[in-house]
PyMOL Python script that loads the backbone (N, CA, C, O; Angstrom):
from pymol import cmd

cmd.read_pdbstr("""\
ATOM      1  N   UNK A   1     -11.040  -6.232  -4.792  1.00  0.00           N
ATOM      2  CA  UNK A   1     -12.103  -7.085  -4.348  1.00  0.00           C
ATOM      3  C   UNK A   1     -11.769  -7.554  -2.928  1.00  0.00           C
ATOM      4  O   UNK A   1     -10.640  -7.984  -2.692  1.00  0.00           O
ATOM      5  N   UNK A   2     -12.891  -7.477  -1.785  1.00  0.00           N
ATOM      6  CA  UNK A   2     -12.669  -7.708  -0.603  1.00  0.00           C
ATOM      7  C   UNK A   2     -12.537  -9.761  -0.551  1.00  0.00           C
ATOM      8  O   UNK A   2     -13.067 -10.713  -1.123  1.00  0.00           O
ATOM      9  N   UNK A   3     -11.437  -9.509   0.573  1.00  0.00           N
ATOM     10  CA  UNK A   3     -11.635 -11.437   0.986  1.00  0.00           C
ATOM     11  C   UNK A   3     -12.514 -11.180   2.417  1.00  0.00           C
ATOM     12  O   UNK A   3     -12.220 -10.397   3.320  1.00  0.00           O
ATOM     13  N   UNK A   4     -13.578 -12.004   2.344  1.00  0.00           N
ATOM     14  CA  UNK A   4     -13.863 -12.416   3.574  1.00  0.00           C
ATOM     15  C   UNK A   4     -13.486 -13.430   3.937  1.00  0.00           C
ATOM     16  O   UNK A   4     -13.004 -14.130   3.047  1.00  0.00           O
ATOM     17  N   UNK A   5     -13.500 -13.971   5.233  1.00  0.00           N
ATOM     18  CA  UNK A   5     -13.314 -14.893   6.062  1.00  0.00           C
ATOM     19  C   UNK A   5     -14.668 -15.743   6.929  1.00  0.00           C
ATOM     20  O   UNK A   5     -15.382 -15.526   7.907  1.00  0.00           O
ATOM     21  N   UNK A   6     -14.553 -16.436   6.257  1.00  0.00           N
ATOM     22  CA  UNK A   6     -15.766 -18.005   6.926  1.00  0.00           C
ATOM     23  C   UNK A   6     -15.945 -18.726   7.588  1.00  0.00           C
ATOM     24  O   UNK A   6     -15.313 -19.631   7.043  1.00  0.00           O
ATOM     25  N   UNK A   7     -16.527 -19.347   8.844  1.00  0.00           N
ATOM     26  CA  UNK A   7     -16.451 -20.227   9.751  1.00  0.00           C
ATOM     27  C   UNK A   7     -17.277 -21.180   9.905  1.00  0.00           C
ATOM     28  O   UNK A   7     -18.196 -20.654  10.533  1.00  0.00           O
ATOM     29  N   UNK A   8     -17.555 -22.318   9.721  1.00  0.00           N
ATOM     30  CA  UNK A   8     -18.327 -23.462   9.432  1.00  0.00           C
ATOM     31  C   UNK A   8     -19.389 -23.507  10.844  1.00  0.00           C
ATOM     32  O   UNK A   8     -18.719 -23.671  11.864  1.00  0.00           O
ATOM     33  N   UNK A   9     -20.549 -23.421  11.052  1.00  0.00           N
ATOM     34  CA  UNK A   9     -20.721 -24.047  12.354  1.00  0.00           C
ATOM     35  C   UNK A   9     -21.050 -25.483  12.846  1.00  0.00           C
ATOM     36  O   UNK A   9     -21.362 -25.721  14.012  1.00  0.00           O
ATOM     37  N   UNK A  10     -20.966 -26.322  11.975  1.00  0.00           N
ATOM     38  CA  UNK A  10     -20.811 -27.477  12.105  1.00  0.00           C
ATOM     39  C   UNK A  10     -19.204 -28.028  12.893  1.00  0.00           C
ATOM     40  O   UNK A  10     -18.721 -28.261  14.001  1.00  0.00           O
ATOM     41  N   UNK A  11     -18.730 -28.018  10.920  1.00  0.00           N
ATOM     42  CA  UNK A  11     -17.540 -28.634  11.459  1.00  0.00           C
ATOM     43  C   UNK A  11     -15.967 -28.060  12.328  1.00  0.00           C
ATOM     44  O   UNK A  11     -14.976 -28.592  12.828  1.00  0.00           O
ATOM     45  N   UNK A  12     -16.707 -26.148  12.037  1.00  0.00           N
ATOM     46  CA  UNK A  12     -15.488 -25.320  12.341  1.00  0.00           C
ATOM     47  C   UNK A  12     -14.418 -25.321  11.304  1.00  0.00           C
ATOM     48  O   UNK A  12     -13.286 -25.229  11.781  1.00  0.00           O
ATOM     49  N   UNK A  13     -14.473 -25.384  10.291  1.00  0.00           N
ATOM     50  CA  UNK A  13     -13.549 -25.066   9.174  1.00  0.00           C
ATOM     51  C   UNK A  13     -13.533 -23.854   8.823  1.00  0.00           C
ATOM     52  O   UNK A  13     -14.598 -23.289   8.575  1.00  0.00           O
ATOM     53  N   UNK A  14     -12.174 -23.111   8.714  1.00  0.00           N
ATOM     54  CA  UNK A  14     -12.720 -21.442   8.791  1.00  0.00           C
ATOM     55  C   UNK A  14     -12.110 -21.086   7.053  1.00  0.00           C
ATOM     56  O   UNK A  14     -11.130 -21.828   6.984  1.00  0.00           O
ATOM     57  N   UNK A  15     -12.196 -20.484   5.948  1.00  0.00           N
ATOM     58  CA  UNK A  15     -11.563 -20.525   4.806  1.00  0.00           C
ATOM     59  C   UNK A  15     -12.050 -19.096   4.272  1.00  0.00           C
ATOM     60  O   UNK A  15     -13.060 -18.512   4.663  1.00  0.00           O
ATOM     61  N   UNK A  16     -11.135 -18.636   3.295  1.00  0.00           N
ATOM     62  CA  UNK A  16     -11.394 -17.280   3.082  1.00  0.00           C
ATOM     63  C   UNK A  16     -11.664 -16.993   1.548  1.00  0.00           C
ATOM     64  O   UNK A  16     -10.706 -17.253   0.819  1.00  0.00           O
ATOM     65  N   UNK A  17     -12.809 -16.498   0.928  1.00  0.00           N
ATOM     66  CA  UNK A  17     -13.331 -16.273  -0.361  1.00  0.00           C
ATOM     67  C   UNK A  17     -12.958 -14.777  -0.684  1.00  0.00           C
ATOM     68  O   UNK A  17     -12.917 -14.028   0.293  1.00  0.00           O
ATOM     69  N   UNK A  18     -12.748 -14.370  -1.619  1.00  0.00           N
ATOM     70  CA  UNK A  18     -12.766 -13.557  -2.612  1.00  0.00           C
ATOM     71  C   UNK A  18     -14.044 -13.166  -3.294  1.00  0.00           C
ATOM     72  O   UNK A  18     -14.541 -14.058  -3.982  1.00  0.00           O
ATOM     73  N   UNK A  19     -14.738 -11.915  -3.245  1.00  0.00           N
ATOM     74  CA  UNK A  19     -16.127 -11.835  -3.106  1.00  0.00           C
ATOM     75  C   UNK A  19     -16.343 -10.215  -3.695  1.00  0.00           C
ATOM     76  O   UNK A  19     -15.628  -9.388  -3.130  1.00  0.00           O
ATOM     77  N   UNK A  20     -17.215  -9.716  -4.722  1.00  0.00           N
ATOM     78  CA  UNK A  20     -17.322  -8.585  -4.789  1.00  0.00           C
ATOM     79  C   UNK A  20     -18.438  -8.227  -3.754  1.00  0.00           C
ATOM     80  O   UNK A  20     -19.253  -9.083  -3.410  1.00  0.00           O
ATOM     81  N   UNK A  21     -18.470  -6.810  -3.206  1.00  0.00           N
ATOM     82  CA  UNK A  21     -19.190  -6.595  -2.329  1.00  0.00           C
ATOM     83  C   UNK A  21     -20.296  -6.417  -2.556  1.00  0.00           C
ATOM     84  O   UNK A  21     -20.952  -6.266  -1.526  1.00  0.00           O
ATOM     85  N   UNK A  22     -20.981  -6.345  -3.658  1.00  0.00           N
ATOM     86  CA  UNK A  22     -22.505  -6.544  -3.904  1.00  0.00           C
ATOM     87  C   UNK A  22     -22.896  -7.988  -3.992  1.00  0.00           C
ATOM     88  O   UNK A  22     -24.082  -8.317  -4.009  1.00  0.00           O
ATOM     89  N   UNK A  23     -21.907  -8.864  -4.050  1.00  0.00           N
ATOM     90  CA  UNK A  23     -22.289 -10.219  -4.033  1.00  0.00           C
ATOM     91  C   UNK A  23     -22.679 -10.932  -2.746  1.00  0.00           C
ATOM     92  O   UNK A  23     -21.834 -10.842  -1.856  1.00  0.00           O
ATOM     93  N   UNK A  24     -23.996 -11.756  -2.404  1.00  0.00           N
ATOM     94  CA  UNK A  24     -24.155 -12.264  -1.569  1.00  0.00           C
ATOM     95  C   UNK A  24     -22.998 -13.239  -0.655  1.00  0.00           C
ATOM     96  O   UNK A  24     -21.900 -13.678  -0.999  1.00  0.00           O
ATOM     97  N   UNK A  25     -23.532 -13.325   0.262  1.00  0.00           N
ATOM     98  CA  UNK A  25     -22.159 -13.970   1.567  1.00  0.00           C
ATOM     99  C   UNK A  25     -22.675 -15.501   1.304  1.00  0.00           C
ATOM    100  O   UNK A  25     -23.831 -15.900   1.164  1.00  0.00           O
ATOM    101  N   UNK A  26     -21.524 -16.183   1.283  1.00  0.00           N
ATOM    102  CA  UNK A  26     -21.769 -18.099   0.976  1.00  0.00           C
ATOM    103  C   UNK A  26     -22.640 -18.221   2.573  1.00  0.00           C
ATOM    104  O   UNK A  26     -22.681 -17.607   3.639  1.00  0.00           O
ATOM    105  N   UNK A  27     -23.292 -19.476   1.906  1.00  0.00           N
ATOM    106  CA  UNK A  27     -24.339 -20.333   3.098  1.00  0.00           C
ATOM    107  C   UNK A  27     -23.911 -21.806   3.136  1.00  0.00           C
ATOM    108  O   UNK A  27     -24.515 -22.362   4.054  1.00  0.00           O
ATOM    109  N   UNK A  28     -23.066 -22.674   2.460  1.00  0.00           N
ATOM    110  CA  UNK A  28     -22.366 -23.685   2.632  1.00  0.00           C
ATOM    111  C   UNK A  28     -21.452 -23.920   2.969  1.00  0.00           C
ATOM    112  O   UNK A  28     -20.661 -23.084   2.532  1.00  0.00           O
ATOM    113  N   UNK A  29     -20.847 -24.829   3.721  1.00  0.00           N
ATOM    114  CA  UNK A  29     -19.616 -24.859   3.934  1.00  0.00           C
ATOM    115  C   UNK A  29     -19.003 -25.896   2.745  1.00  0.00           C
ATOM    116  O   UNK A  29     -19.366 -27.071   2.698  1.00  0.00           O
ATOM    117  N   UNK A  30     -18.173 -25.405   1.931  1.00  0.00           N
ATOM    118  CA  UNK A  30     -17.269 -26.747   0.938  1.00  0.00           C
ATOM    119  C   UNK A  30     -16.671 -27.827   1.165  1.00  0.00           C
ATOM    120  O   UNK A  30     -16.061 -28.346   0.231  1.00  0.00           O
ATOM    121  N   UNK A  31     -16.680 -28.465   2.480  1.00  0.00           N
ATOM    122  CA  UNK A  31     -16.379 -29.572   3.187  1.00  0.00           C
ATOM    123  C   UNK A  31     -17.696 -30.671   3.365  1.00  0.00           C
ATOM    124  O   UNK A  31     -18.002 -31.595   2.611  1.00  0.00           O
ATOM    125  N   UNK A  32     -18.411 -30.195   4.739  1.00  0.00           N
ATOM    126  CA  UNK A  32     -19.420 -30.741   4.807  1.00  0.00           C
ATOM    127  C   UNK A  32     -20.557 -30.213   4.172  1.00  0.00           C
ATOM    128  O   UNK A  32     -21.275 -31.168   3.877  1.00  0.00           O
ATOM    129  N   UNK A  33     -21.105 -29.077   3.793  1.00  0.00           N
ATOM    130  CA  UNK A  33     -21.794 -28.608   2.868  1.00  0.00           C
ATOM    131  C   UNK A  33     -23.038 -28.013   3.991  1.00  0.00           C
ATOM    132  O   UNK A  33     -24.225 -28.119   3.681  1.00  0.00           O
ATOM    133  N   UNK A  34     -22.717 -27.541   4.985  1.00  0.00           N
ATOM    134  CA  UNK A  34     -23.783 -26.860   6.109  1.00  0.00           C
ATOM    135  C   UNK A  34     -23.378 -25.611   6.014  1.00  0.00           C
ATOM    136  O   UNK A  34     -22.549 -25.043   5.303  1.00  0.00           O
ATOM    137  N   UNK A  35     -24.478 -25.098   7.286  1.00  0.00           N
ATOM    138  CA  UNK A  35     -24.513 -23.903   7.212  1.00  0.00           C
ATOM    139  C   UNK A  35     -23.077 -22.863   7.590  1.00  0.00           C
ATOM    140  O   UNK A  35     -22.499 -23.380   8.547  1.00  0.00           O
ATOM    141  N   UNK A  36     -22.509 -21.858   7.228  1.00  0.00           N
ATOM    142  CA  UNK A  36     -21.407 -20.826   7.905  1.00  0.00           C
ATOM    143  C   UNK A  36     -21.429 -19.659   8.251  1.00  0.00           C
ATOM    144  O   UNK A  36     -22.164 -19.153   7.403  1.00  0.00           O
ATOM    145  N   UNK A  37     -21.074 -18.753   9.030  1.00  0.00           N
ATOM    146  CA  UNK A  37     -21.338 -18.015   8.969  1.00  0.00           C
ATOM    147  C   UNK A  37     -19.488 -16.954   8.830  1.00  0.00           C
ATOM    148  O   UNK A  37     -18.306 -17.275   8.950  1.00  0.00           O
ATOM    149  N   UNK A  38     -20.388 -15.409   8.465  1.00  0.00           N
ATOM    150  CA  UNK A  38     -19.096 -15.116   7.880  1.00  0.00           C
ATOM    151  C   UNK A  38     -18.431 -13.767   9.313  1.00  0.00           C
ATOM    152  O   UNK A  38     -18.971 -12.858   9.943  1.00  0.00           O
ATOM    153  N   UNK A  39     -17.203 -14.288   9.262  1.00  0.00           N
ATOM    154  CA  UNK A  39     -16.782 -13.590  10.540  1.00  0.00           C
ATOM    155  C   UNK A  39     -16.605 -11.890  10.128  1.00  0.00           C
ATOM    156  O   UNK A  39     -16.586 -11.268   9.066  1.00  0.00           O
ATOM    157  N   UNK A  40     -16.502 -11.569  11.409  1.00  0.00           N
ATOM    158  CA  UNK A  40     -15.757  -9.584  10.876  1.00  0.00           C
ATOM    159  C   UNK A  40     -14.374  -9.625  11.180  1.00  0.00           C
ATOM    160  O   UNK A  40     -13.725 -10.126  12.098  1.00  0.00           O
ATOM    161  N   UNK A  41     -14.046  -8.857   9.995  1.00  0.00           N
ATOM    162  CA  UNK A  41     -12.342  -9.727   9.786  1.00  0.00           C
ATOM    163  C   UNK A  41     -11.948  -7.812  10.583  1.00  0.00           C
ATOM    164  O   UNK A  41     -12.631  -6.956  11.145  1.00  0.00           O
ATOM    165  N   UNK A  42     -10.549  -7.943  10.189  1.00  0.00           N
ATOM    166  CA  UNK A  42      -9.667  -6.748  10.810  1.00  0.00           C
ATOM    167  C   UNK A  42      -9.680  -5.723  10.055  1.00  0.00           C
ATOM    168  O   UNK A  42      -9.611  -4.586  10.521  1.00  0.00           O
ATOM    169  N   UNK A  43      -9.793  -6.032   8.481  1.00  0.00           N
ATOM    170  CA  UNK A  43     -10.324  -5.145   7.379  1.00  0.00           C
ATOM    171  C   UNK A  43      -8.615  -6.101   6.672  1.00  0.00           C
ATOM    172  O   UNK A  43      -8.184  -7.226   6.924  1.00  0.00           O
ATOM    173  N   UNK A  44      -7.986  -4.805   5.608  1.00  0.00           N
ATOM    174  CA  UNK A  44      -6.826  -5.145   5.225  1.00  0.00           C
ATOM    175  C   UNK A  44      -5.608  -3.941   6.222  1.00  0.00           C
ATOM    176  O   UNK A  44      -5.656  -2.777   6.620  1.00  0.00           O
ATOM    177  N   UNK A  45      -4.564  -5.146   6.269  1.00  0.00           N
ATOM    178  CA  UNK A  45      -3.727  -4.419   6.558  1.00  0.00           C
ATOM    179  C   UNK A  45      -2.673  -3.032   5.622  1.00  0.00           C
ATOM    180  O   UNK A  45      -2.887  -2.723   4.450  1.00  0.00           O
ATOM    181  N   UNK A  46      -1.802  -2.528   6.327  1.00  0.00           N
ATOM    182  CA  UNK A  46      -0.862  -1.758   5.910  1.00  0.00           C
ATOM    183  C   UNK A  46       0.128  -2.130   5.144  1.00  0.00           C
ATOM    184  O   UNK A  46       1.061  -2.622   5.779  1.00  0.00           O
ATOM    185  N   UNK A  47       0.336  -2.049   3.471  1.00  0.00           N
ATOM    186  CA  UNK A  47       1.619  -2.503   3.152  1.00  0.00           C
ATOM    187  C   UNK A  47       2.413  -1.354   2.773  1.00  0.00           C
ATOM    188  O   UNK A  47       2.151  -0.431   2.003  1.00  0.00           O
ATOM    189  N   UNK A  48       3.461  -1.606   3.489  1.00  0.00           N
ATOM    190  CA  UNK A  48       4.860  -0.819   3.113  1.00  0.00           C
ATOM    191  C   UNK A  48       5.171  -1.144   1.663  1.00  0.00           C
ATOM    192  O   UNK A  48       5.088  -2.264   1.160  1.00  0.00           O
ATOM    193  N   UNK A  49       5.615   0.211   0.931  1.00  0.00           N
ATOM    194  CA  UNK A  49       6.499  -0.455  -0.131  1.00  0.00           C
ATOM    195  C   UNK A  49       7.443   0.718  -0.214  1.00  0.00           C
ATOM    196  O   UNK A  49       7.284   1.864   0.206  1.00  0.00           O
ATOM    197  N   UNK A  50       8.708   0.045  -1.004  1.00  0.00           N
ATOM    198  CA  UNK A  50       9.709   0.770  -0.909  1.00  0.00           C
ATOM    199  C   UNK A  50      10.998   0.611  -0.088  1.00  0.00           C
ATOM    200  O   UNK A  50      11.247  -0.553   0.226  1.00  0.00           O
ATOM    201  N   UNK A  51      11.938   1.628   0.355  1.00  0.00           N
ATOM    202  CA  UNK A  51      12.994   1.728   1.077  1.00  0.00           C
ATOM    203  C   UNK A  51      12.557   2.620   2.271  1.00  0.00           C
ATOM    204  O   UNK A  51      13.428   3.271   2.848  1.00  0.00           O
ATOM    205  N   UNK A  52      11.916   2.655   2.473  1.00  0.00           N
ATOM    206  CA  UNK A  52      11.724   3.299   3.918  1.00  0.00           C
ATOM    207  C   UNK A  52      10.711   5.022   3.819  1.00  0.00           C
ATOM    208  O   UNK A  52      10.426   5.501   2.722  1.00  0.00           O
ATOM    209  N   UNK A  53      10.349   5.643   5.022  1.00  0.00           N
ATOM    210  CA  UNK A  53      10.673   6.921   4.860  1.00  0.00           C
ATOM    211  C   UNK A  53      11.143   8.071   5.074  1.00  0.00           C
ATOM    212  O   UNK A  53      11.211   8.094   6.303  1.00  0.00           O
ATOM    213  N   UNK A  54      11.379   8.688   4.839  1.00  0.00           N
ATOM    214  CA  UNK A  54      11.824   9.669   5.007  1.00  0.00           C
ATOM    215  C   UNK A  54      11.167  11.055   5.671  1.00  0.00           C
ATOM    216  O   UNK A  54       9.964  11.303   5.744  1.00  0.00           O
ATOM    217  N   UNK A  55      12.378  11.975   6.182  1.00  0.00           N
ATOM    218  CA  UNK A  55      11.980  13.595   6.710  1.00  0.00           C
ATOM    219  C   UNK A  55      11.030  14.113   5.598  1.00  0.00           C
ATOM    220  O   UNK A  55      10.141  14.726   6.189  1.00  0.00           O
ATOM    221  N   UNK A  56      10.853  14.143   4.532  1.00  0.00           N
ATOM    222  CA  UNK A  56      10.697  14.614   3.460  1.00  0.00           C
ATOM    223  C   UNK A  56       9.560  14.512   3.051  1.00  0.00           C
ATOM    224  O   UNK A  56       8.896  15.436   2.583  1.00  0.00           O
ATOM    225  N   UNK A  57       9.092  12.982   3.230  1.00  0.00           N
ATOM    226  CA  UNK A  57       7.656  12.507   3.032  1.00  0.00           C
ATOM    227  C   UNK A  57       6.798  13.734   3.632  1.00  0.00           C
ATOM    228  O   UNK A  57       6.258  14.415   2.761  1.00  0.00           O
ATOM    229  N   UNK A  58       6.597  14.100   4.840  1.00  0.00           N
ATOM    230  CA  UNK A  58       5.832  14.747   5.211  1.00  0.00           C
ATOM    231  C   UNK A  58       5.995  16.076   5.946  1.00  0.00           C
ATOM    232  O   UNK A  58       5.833  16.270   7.151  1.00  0.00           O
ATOM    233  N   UNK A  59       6.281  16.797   5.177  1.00  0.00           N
ATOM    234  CA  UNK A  59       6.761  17.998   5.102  1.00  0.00           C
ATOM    235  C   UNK A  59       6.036  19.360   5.672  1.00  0.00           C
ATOM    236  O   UNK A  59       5.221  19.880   4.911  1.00  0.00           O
ATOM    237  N   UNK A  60       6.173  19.726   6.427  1.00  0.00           N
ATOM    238  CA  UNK A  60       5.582  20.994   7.045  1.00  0.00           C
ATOM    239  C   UNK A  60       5.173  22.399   6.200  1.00  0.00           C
ATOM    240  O   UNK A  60       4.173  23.117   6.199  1.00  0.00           O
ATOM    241  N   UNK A  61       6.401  22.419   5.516  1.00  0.00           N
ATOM    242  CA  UNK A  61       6.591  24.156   4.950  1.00  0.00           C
ATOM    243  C   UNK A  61       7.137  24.422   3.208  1.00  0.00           C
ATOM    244  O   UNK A  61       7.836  23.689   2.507  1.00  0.00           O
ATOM    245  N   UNK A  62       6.765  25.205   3.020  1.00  0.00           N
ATOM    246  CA  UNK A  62       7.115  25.002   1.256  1.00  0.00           C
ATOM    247  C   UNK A  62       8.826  24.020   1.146  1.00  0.00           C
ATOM    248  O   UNK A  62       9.672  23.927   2.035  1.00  0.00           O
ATOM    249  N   UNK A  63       8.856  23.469  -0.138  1.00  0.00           N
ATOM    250  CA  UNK A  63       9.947  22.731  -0.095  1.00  0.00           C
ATOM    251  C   UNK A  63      11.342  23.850  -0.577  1.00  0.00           C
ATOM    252  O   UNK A  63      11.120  24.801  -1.326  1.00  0.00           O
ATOM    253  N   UNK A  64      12.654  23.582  -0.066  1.00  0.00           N
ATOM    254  CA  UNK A  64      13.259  24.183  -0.210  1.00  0.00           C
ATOM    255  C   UNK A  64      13.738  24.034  -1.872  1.00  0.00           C
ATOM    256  O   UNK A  64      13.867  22.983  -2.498  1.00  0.00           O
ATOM    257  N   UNK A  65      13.958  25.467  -2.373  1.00  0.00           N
ATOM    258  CA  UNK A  65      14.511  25.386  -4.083  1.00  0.00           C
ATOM    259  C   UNK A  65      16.198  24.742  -4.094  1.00  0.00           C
ATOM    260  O   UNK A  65      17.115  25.265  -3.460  1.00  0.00           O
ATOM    261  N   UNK A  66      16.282  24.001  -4.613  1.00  0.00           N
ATOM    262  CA  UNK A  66      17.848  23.536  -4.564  1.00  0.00           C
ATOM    263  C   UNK A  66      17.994  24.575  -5.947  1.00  0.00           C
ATOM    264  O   UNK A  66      17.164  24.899  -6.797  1.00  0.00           O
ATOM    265  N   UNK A  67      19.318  24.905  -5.774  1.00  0.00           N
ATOM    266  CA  UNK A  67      20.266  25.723  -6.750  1.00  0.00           C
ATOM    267  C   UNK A  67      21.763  25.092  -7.114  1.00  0.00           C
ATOM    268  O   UNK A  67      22.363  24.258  -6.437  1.00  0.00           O
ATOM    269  N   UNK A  68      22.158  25.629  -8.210  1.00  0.00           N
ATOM    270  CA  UNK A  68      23.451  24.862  -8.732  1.00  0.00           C
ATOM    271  C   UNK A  68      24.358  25.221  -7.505  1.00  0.00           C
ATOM    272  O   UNK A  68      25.101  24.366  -7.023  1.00  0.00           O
ATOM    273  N   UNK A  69      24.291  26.472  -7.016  1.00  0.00           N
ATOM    274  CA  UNK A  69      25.476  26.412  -6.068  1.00  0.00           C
ATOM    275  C   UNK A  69      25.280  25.852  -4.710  1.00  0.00           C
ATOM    276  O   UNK A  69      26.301  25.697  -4.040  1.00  0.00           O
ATOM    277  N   UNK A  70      24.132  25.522  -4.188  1.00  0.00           N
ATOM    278  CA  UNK A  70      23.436  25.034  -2.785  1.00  0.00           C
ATOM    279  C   UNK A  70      24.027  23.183  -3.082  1.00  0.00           C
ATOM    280  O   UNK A  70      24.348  22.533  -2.087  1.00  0.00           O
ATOM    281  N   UNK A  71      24.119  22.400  -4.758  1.00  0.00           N
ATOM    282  CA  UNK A  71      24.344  21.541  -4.659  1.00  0.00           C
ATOM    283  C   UNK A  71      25.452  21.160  -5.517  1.00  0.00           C
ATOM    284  O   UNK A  71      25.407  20.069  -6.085  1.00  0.00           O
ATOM    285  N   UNK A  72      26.626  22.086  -5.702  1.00  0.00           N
ATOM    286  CA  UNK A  72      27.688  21.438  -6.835  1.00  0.00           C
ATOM    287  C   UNK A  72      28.822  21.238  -6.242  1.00  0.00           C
ATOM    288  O   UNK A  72      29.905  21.544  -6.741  1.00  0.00           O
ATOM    289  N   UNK A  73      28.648  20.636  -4.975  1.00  0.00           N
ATOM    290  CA  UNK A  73      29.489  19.922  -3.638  1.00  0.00           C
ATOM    291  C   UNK A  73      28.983  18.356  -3.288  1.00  0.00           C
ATOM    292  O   UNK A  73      29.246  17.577  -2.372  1.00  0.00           O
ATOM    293  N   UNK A  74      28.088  18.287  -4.529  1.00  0.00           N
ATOM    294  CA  UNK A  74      27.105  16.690  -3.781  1.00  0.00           C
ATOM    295  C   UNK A  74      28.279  16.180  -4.810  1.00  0.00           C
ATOM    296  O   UNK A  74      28.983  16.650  -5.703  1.00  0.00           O
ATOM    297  N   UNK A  75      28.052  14.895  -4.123  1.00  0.00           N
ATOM    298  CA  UNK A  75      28.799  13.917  -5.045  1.00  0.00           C
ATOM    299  C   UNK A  75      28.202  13.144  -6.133  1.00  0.00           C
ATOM    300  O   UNK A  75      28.812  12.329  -6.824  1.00  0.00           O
ATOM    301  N   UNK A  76      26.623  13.540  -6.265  1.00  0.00           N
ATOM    302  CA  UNK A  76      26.249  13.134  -7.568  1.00  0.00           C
ATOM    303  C   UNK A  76      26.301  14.371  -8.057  1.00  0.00           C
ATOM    304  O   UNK A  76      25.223  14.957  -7.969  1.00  0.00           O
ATOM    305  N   UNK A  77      26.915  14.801  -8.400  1.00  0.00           N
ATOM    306  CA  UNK A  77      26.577  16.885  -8.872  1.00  0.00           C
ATOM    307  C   UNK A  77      26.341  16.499 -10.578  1.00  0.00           C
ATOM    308  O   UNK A  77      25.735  17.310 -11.278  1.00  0.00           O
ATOM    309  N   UNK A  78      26.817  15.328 -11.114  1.00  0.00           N
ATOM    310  CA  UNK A  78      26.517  15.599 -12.694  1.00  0.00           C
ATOM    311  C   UNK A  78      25.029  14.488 -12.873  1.00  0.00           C
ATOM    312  O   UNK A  78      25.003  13.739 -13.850  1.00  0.00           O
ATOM    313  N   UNK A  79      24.079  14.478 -12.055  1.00  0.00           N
ATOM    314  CA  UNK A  79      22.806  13.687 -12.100  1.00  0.00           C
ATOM    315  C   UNK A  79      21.752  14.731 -11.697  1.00  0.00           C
ATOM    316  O   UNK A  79      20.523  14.673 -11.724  1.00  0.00           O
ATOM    317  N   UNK A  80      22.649  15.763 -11.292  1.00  0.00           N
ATOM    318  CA  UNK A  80      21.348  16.654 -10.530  1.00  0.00           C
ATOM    319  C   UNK A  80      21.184  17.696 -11.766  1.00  0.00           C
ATOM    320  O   UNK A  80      22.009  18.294 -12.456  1.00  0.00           O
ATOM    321  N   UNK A  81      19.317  17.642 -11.742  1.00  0.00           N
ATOM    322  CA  UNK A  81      18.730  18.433 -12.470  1.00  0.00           C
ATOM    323  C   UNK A  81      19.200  19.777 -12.079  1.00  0.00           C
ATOM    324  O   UNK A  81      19.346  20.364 -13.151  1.00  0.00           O
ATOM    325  N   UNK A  82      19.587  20.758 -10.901  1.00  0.00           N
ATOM    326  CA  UNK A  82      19.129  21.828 -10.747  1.00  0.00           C
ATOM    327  C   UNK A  82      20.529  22.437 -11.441  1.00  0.00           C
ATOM    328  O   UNK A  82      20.568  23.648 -11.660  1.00  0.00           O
ATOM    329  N   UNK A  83      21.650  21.616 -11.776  1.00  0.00           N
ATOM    330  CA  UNK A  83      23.193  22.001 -12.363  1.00  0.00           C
ATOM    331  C   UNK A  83      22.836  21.821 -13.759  1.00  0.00           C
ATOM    332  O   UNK A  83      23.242  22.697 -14.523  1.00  0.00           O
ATOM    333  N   UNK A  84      21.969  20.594 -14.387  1.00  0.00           N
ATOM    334  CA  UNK A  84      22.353  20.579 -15.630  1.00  0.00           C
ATOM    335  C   UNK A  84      21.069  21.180 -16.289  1.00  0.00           C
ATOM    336  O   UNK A  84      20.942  20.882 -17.477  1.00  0.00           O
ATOM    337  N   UNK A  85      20.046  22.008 -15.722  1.00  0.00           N
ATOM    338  CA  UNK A  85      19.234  23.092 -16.496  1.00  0.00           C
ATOM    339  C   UNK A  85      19.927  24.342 -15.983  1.00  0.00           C
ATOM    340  O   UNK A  85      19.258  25.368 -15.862  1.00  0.00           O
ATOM    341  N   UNK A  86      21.297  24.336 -15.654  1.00  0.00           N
ATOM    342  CA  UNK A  86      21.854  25.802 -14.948  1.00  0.00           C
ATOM    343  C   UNK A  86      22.937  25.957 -16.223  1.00  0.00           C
ATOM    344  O   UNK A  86      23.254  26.969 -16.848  1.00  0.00           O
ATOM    345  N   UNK A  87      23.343  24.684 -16.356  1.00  0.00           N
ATOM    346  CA  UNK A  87      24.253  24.777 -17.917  1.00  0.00           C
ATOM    347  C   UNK A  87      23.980  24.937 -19.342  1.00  0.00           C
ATOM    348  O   UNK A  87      24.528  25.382 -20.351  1.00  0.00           O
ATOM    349  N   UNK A  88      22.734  24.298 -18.926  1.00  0.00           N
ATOM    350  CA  UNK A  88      22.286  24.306 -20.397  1.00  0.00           C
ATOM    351  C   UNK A  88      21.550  26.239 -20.155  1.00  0.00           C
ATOM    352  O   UNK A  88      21.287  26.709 -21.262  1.00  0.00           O
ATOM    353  N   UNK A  89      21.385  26.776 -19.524  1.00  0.00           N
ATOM    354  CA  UNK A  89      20.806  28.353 -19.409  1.00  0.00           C
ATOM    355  C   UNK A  89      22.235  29.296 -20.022  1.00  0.00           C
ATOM    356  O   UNK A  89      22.280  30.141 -20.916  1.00  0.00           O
ATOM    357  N   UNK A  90      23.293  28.760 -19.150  1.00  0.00           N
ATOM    358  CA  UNK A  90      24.066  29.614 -19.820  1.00  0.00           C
ATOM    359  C   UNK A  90      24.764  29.633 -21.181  1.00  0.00           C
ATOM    360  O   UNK A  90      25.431  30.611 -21.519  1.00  0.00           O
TER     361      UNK A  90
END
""", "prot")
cmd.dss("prot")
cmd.show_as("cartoon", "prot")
cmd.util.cbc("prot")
cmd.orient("prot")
């Protein structure tokens, strides 16, 4: 649900409603009870979530296949899927 943002023209009190967008735009202000009008906001911003990103996120070219032997030098080597469906094969 969009927030708009409100500006009194009376008293200049500016306050921000929560509004579905088929719902009409307020004509009072909740202070003095006159007319407001409703500003054009920035829209919503960008939220990050997470730890950051990465090379990986956005990737150019098919992803590379990891293999038991390309990764049984990592130091998580007993968490990685591509070793322990290579053990359980043989």
């Amino acid at each position: 649900m969009p927030t708009y943002e409100y500006e009194c023209k009376s008293c200049g009190y500016t306050f921000e409603k929560s509004q579905s967008m088929t719902e009409a735009h307020l004509k009072k202000c909740p202070k003095c009870f006159k007319a407001v009008k409703r500003l054009i906001g920035s829209g919503s911003g960008i939220i990050f979530k997470g730890k950051g990103f990465y090379a990986t996120d956005y990737r150019k070219g098919k992803p590379k296949e990891v293999t038991p032997s390309s990764c049984s030098s990592c130091q998580e080597a007993a968490k990685c899927p591509a070793i322990k469906n290579d053990k359980r094969n043989n």
